[in-house]
VEXDREN-2710 file (C-alpha; in Angstrom, 1 decimal):
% VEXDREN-2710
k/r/px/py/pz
1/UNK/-1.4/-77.8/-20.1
2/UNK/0.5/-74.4/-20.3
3/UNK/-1.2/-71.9/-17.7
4/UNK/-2.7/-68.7/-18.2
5/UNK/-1.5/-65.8/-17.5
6/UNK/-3.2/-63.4/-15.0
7/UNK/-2.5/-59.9/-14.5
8/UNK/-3.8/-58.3/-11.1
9/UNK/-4.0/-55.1/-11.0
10/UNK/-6.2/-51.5/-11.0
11/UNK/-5.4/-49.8/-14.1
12/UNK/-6.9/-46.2/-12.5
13/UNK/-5.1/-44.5/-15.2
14/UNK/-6.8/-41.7/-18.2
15/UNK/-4.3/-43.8/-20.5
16/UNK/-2.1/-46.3/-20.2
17/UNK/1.6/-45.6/-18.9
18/UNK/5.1/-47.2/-20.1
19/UNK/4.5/-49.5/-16.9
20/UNK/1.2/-50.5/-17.5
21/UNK/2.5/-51.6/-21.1
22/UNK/5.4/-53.3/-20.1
23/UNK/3.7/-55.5/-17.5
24/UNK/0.7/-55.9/-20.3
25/UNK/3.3/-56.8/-22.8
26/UNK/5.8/-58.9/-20.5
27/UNK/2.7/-61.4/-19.7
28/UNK/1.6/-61.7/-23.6
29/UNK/5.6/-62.9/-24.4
30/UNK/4.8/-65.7/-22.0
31/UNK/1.3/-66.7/-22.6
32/UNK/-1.0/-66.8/-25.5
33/UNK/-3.8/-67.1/-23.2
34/UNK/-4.2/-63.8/-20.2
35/UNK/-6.6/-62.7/-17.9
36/UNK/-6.5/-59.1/-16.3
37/UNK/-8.6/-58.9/-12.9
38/UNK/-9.3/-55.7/-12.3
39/UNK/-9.9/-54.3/-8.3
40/UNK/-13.6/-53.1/-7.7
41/UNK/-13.8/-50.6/-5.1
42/UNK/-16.9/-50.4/-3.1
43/UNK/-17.1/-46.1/-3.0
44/UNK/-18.2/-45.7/-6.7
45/UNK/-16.9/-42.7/-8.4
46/UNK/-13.8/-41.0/-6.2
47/UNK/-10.4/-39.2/-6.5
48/UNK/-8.4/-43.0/-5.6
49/UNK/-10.9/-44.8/-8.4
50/UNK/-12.2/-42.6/-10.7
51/UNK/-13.0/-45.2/-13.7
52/UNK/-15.4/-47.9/-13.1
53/UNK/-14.8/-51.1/-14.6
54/UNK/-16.7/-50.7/-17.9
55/UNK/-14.3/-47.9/-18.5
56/UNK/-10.9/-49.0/-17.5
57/UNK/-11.8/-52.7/-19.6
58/UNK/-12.1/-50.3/-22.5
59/UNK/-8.9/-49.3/-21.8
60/UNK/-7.3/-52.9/-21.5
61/UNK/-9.2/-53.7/-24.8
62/UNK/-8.0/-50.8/-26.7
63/UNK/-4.7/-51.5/-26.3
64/UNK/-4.9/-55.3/-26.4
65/UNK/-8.4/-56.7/-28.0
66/UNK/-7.5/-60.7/-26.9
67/UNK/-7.5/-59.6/-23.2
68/UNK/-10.1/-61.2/-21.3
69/UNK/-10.6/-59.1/-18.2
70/UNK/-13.0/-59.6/-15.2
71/UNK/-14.2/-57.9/-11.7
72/UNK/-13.6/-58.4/-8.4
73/UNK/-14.5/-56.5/-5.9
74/UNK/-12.2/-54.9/-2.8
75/UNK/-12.5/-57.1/0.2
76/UNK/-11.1/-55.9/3.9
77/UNK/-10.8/-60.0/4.7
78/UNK/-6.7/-60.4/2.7
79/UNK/-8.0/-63.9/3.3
80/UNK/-11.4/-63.9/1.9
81/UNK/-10.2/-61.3/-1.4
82/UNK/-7.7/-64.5/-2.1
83/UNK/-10.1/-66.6/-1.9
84/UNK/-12.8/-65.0/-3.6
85/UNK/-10.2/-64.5/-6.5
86/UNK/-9.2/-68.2/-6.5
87/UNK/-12.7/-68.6/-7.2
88/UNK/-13.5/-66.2/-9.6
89/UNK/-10.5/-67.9/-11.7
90/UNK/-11.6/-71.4/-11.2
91/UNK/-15.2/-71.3/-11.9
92/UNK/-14.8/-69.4/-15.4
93/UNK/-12.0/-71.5/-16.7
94/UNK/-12.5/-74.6/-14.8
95/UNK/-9.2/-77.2/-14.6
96/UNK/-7.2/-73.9/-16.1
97/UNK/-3.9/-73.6/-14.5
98/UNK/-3.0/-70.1/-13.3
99/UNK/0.2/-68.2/-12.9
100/UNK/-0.6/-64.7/-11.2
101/UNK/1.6/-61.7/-12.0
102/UNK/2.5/-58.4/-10.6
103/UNK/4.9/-55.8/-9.5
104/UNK/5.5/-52.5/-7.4
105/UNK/2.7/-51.7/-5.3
106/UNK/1.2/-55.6/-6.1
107/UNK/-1.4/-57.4/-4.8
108/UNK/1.3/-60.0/-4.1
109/UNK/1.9/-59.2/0.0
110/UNK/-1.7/-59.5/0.6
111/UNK/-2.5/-62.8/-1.2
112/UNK/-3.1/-65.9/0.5
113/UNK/-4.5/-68.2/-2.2
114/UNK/-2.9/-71.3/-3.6
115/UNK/-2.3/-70.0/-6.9
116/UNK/1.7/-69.5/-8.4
117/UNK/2.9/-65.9/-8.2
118/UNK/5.5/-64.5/-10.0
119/UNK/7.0/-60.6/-9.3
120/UNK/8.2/-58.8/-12.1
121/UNK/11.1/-56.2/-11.8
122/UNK/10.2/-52.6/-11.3
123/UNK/9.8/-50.7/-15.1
124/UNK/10.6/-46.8/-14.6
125/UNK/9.1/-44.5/-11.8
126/UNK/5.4/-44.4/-13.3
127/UNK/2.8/-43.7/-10.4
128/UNK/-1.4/-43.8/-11.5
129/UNK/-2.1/-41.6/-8.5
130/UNK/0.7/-38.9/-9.5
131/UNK/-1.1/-39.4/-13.7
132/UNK/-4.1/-38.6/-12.2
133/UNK/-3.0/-35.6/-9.9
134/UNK/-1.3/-34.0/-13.0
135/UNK/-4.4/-33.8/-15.4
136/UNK/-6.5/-33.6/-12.1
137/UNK/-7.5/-29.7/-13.5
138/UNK/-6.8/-30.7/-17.4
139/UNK/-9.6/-29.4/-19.8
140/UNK/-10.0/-30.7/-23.1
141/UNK/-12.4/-29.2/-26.1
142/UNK/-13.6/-32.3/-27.6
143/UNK/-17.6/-34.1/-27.0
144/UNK/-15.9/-37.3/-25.6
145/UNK/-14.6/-35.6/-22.4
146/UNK/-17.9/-33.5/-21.7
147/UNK/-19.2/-37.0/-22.5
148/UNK/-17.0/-38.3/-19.9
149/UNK/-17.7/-36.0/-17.3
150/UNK/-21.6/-36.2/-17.8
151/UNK/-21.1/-40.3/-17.5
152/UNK/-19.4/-39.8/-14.1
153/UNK/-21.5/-37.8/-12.3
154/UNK/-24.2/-39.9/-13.7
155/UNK/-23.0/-43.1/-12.3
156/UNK/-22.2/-41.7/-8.8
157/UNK/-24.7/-42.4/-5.6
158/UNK/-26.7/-39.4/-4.5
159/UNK/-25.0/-38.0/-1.8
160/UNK/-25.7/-36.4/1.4
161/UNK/-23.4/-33.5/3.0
162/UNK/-23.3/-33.7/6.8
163/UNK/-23.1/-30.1/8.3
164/UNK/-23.1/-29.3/11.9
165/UNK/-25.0/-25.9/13.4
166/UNK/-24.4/-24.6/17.5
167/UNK/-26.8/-23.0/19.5
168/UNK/-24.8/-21.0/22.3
169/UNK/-26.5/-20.5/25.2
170/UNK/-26.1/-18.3/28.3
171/UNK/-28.0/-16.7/31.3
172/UNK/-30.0/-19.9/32.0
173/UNK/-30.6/-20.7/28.4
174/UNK/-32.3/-17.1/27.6
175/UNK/-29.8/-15.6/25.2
176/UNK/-28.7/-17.3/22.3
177/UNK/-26.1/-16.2/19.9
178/UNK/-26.6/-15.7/15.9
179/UNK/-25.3/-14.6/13.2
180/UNK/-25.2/-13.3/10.1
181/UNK/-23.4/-13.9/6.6
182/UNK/-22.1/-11.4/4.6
183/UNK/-24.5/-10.2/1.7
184/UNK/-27.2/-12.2/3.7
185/UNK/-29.7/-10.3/6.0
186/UNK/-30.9/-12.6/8.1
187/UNK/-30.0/-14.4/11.2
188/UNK/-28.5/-17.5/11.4
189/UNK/-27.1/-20.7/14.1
190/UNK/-23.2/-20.7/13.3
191/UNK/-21.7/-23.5/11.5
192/UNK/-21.2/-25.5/8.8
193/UNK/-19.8/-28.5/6.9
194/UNK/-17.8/-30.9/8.9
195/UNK/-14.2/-32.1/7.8
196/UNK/-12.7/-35.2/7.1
197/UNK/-9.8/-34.7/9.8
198/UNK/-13.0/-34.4/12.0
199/UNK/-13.0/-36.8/14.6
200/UNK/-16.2/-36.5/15.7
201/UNK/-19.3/-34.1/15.0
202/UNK/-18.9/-32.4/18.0
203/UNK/-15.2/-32.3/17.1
204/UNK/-16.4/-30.4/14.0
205/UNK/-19.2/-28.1/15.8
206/UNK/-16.0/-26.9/18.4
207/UNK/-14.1/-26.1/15.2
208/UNK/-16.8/-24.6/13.4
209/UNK/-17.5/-22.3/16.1
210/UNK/-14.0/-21.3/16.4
211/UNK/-14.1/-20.7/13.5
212/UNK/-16.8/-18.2/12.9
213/UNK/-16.9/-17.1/16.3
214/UNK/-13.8/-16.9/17.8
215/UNK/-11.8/-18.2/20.9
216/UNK/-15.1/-18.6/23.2
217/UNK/-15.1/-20.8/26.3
218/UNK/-18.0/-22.9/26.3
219/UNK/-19.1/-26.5/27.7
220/UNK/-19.6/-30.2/26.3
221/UNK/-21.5/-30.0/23.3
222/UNK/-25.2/-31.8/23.7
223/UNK/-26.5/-33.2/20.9
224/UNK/-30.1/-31.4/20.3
225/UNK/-31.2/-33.1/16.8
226/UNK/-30.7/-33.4/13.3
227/UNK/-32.4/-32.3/10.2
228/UNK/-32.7/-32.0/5.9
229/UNK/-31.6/-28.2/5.5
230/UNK/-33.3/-26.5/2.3
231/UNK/-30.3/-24.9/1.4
232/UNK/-31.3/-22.9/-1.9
233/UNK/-27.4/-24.2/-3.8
234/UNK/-28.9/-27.9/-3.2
235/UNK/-32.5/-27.1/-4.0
236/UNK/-32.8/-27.8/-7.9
237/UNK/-29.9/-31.3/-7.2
238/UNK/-30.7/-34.9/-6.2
239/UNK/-27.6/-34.3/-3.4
240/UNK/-28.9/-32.1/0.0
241/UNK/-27.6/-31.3/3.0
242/UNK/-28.2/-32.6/6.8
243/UNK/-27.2/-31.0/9.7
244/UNK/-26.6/-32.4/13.5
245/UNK/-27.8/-29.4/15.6
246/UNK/-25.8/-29.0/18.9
247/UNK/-26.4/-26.4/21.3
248/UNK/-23.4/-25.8/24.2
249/UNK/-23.4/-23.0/27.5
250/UNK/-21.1/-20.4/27.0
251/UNK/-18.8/-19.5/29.7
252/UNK/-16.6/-16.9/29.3
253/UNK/-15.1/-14.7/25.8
254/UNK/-16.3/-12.6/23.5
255/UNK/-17.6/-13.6/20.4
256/UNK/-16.1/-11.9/17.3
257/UNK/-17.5/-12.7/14.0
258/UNK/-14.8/-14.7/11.7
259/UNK/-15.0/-16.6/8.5
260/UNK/-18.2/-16.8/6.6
261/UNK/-20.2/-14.7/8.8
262/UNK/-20.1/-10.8/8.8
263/UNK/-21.9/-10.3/12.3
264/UNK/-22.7/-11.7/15.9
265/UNK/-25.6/-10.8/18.4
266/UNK/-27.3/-12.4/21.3
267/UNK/-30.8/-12.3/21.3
268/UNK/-33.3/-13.4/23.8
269/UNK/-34.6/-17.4/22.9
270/UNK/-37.9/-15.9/23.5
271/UNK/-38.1/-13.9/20.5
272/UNK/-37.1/-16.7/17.9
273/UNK/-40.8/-17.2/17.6
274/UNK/-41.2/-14.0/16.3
275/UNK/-37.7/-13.4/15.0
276/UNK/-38.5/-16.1/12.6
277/UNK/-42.2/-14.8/11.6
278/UNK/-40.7/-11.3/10.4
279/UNK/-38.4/-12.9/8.1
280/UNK/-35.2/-11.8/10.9
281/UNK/-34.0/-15.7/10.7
282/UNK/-32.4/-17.3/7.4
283/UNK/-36.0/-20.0/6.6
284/UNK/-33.2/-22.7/6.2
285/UNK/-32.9/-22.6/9.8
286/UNK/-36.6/-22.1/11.0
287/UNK/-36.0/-26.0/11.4
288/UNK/-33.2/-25.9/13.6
289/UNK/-34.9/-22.9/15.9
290/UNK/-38.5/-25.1/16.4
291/UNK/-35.5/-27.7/17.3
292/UNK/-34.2/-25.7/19.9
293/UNK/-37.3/-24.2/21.1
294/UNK/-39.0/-28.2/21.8
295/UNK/-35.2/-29.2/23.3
296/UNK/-35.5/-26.0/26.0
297/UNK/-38.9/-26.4/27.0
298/UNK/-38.6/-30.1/27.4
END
């Protein structure tokens, strides 16, 4: 029985390249029969797998209608993925021999299944990730990419953006220091969205205070609690924001206002309470000040 020809691959491409083609083509002047098995990754909707699998099979299909293509999802196990591909193969085309293709940047060094593997030599310098860097800013004027955009963010998980605000302390935890953002009148806890090169939070809640505040000395950051802000750019979406609220002792520097905020000041922690009831502190953070407030006293 002649095998069938399996292509494994990603295909996270707007279009098909030269590459892509040639591969696609290679395996249909061997085989009459192929099968593309396209990578599923478990982070739906991001820069390294923008298309889901509906879209990128309409791709396949497009170009090549007799393609039969099928999921499987990312595995961190190289030996379970093999395994769970083996499978996939074996149970929809049962006593179907296999040959497995690919090429540059191939599953091939990570599979440990019993299936045959062939490489194919390298066609041209074509790179998905570089395709999708190029039109990453590319706006078109037609209904089927508005259509596209609305399906994306459609199909992506509500998310939720972790922030981190500091309460600095001194003089026995009786002055704390706020601030304020330009055009904003109010009072506020420095801080703000952590980083991905953030190793920690209280890696991110040192560099956001750095940030906004300057080169201050200050001690280990304790973690006081956490919270749902009601930040008004998140108030109308399905995505919010939570914060980890820290609050540190300052020891020594003074604190000069940088980045997103306009202003510094310490104030005594005894007048949050009415701070916040004259509409001095941002409502956002009347959370984080109760917080605060509950953490000193106990």
């Amino acid at each position: 029985m002649k095998a069938t020809g399996v292509i494994i691959a990603r295909f996270q491409t707007p279009y098909l390249h030269e590459g892509h083609k040639y591969l696609i083509d290679e395996i249909r002047s061997k085989h009459n029969k192929i099968v593309i098995v396209l990578g599923v990754s478990p982070v739906k909707g991001s820069r390294r797998n923008p298309f889901d699998f509906y879209t990128r099979e309409r791709l396949l299909k497009q170009y090549a209608p007799e393609l039969m293509v099928l999921p499987l999802s990312d595995h961190p196990s190289d030996e379970t993925w093999s395994k769970n591909l083996d499978t996939l193969l074996q149970n929809t085309f049962p006593s179907e021999p296999f040959i497995l293709y690919g090429s540059r940047d191939s599953f091939m060094p990570y599979y440990k299944g019993h299936l045959q593997t062939v490489a194919l030599p390298e066609f041209g310098e074509h790179s998905a990730t570089a395709i999708r860097n190029e039109n990453s800013d590319k706006v078109l004027d037609s209904v089927d990419f508005r259509m596209g955009i609305n399906y994306a963010f459609q199909n992506t998980y509500s998310k939720v953006y972790p922030t981190v605000d500091i309460a600095v302390l001194k003089e026995n935890d009786t002055q704390v220091l706020l601030g304020k953002k330009h055009n904003a009148p109010e009072w506020r806890f420095p801080g703000g969205f952590t980083d991905p090169t953030d190793d920690n939070y209280e890696t991110a809640a040192r560099r956001e205070l750095q940030e906004e505040c300057g080169d201050l000395e200050i001690n280990a950051m304790q973690y006081v609690g956490s919270a749902k802000i009601d930040d008004w750019r998140y108030r109308s979406e399905e995505d919010k924001i939570m914060t980890l609220f820290f609050k540190t002792q300052w020891v020594f520097g003074h604190a000069k206002a940088n980045d997103d905020l306009k202003e510094l000041g310490w104030f005594p922690v005894k007048e949050l309470q009415a701070m916040m009831q004259q509409g001095a502190i941002v409502k956002e953070h009347h959370v984080l000040v109760n917080l605060l407030l509950s953490n000193l006293k106990g």
